[in-house]
N, C-alpha and C positions, 0 to 999 in steps of 0.2 A: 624072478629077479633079473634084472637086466644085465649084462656085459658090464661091467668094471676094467676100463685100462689107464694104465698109469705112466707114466713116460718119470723117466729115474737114471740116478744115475745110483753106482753103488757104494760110496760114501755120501750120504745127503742125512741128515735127523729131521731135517720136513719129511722127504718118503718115509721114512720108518713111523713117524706121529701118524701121518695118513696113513698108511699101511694097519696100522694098530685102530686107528680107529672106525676104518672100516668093518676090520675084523670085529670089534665090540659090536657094530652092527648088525653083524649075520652075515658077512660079504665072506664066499669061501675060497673066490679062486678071484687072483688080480691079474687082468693082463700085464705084466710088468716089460716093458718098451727101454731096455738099459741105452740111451743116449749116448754113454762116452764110452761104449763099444762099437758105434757104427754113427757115424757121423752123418749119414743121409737121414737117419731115423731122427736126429736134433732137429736138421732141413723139415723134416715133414712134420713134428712138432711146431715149431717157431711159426709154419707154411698155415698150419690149420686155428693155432692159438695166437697166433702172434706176440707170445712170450716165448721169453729165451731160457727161463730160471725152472727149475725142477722142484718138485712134481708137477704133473699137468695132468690133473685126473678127469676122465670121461666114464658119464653113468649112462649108458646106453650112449646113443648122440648129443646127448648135451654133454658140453665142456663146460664142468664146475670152475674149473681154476687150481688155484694151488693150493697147500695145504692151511694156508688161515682161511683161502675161501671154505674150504670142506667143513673145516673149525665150524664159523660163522654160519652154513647153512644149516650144519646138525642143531645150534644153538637155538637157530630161528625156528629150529622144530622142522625144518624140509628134506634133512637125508633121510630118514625112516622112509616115508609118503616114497619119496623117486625110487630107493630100492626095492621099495613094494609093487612097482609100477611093471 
C-alpha cells in the first residue's frame, strides 16, 4: 500500500470524513501534515497543490485533492485500485 499524507488542520469535518474513509479502506497509518501549527508546512501545501483549503491528500505521489475529490474517486470505483498499487 502506498504512503497516505494528508495536510490538515485540527478543527476541519472534511479531515475527519477523509480520515474515516480512508480508514474504511484499509488505510492504517495517515501522514497527517497539521498546517495551522507550522505555517511553512501551509507554504509547501498551497507550493505543491496549489490549493489553500484542507485536506489535501496524497496517495503515494499523486495529489488526489480534497476530501469530495477522495469522495468522488472512491465512488468512481478508483481509491481501492491506487491503495492497492
Amino acid at each position: 500500500m502506498p504512503a497516505v499524507k494528508m495536510y490538515t488542520t485540527l478543527v476541519c469535518p472534511y479531515c475527519v470524513r477523509a480520515k474515516a474513509l480512508l480508514k474504511q479502506r484499509g488505510v492504517e497509518a495517515i501522514d497527517e501534515v497539521r498546517v495551522d501549527l507550522d505555517p511553512t508546512e501551509r507554504d509547501t501545501m498551497v507550493r505543491l497543490t496549489g490549493r489553500r483549503t484542507v485536506p489535501q491528500i496524497f496517495i503515494g505521489d499523486h495529489h488526489v485533492g480534497g476530501c469530495d475529490d477522495l469522495i468522488a474517486l472512491d465512488q468512481r470505483g478508483g481509491l481501492v485500485p491506487m491503495l492497492a498499487s
